[in-house]
Structures are given as C-alpha cells and as structure tokens.
N, C-alpha and C positions, 0 to 999 in steps of 0.2 A: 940379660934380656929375657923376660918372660915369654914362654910360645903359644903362638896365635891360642883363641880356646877353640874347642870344636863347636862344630857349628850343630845348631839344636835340632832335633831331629823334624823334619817338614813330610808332609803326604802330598804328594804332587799326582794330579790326574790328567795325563796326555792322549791328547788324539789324534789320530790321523784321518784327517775326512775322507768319506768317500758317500756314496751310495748306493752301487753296490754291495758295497765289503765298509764298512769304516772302523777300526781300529781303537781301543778301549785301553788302557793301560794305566794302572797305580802302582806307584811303589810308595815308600817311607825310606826316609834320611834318618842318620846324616848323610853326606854326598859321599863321604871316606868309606861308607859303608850302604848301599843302598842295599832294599830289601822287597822282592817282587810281592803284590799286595793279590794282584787281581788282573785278570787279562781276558778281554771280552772281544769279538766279533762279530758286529751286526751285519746282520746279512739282508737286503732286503729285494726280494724278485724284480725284474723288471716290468711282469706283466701287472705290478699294482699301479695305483693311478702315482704320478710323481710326489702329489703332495701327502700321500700315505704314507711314502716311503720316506719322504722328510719328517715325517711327522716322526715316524719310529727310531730314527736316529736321533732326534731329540729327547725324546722318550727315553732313548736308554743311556745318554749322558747325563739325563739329568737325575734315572734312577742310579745312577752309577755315584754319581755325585750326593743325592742324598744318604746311600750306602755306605760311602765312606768318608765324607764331610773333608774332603783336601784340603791343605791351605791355599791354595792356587789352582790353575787348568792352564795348560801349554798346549798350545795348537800349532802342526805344521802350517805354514803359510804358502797358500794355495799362489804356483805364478803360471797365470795364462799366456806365458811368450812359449811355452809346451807346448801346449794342444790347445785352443781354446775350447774344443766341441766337446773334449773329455772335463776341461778346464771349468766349465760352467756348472754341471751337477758339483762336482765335488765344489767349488766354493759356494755353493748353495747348502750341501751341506757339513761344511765348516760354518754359515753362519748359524745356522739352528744350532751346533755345539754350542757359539758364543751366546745366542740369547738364551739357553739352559745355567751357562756356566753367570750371565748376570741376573737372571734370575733369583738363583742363589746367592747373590751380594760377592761373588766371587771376584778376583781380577784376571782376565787375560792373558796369556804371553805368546806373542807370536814368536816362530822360529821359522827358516829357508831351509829347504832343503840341504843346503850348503854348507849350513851353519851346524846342522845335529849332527853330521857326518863327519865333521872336524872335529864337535867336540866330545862324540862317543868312539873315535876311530882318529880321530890324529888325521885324516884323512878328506879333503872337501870333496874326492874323485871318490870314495868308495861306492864299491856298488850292496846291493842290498843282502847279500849273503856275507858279505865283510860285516853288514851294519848287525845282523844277525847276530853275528859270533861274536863279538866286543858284548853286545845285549847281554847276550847269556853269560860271560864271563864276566860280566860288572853285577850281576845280578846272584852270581855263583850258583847257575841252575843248570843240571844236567844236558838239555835240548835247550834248540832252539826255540823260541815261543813261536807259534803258528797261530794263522796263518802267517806272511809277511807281512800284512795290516796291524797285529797284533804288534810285532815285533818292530814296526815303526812307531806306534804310538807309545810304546816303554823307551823308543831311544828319545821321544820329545820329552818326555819325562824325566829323563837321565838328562839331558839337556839343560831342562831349566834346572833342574838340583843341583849341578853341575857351576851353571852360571851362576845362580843365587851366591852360593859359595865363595867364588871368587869376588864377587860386588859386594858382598858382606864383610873381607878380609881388606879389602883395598878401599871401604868407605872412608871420607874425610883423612885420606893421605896422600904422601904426592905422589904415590903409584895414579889414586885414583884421577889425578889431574892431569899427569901423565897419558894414562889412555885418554880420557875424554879429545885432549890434541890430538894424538896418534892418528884419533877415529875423523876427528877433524879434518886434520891431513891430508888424509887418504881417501877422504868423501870430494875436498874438491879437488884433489889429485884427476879423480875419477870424471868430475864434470870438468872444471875449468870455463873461464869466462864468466858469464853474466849469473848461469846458473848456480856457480860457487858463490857468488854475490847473495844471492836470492835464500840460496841456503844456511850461509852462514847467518843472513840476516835476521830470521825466520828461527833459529836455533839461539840466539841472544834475547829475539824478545819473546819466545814460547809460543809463537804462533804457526 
C-alpha cells in the first residue's frame, strides 16, 4: 500500500479580530512542516473615531493579503455569550477582515475558540500561554510571537493548515463518511428533539 502524498505546500493568512490590538499571521505549508511567513499587530487608539479604526484594520488585512496573496484567510470566530460589550467591536472588526479577505476573491474559514486550542494544543481548556508555546514550537521559532494577538492569529492559521490536511487525506473515503456521522451524531446529541429535526433537515437539503 502506497503512503498518503504530502500535502502541497498552501499560505494561509489568520486573524484574530480585534480593535484595539487585532492580530495578523501568515505561515506556508505543508501542515508536516509549517513555516512563519509574517506576523503583524494593528494597533489602533481608542480616541480615533470608530469607523477610522475599522477602516485601518481592514486596511491592513487587505494590505497584508495583497502582500502575500494566501490561498485562504481563517478567522477566529467571534462568540458573544462572553462579553457582548467587548463582543461587538471585535465582531465588527472580524467583518472588515472578511469583506478584505472577499474582496480579494478569497474564501473564508471560521474557527472557535475551542476548536484552535484543540487542534494547536491537543487541548480545548488551554489557556493562551500553552496556545503560545505549541505556536512557537510548530513554527520552530525561538520566542514566543508577540503580542498574544499576534500569536492567536498564527494559531488560526496553524488551524486551518492543519484541518485542510486532514480533509484532504480522508476526502471521498469511508473515514470521510465516518466523521461527517460522528459530527451528526453529536450535533443532535447536543440539541435533541424538534431542533435535531430541523438540523438534520436543513443539512440534507443544503439550506
């Protein structure tokens, strides 16, 4: 039996929104090997008008993105059951990342907080100095990248590289039918009743 091939080397550009601080991160694949590209932190005052300040973090996604022309943009996925009063800048600007990143004809990827810390850290409870350390050691860089904004948008990016990988190795096999159940599963595990109804229904006919 022949082994898997490697997977082809991909530039993936992650962020981590915010507005005070929002977090800039490229690497390059393959996933077996990633490689730190670029690590940016906008920073922008509070005493400028709000839509300045969105305006600048768009600005520098999207000069970031024509800088180094990614195959993709992975974005932390902002959940307002946190804070909503912190909650709301920052998903505001997490959407100027995405209208930057389609701008560019790019696609997407959201990630939870939940979800990068499992799969840069084996760990869904890590806290942001674990998320750190895995960063730097998957990247094989001396320090930590700084600020912590910096070093969460290189783990969305290790993230999707990460993922891609595994979606790529397990397309059109019965691994890959395998999870899509699993996730099944464990989605109306989660809800049950009318709602797993609703869900499932909704995931058969793509709406």
């Amino acid at each position: 039996m022949s082994a898997n091939p490697p997977s082809p080397p991909a530039t993936v550009l992650g962020v981590d929104p915010g507005l005070t601080r929002c977090g800039i991160g490229v690497i390059t694949g393959p996933a077996s090997r990633p490689v730190l590209v670029d690590a940016i932190c906008v920073r922008t005052p509070p005493g400028l008008p709000h839509e300045q300040r969105l305006l600048a973090v768009h600005d520098a996604v999207a000069a970031a993105i024509d800088r180094h022309r990614p195959d993709a943009v992975a974005v932390e996925r902002v959940l307002f059951s946190v804070n909503v009063r912190t909650a709301m800048p920052t998903g505001q600007a997490a959407g100027v990342a995405l209208l930057a990143a389609a701008r560019a004809g790019l696609t997407v990827h959201p990630y939870s907080p939940n979800e990068i810390k499992l799969t840069v850290t084996g760990s869904g409870t890590a806290d942001k100095r674990a998320v750190g350390r895995m960063v730097a050691a998957q990247l094989r860089v001396a320090t930590i990248p700084g600020p912590p904004d910096v070093a969460d948008a290189l783990a969305v990016a290790l993230t999707h590289l990460a993922r891609s990988r595994v979606s790529a190795l397990t397309a059109a096999t019965p691994a890959a039918t395998a999870l899509v159940e699993a996730a099944a599963s464990a989605d109306r595990a989660r809800r049950g009743g009318w709602e797993a109804v609703l869900a499932d229904r909704a995931r058969r006919t793509g709406t």
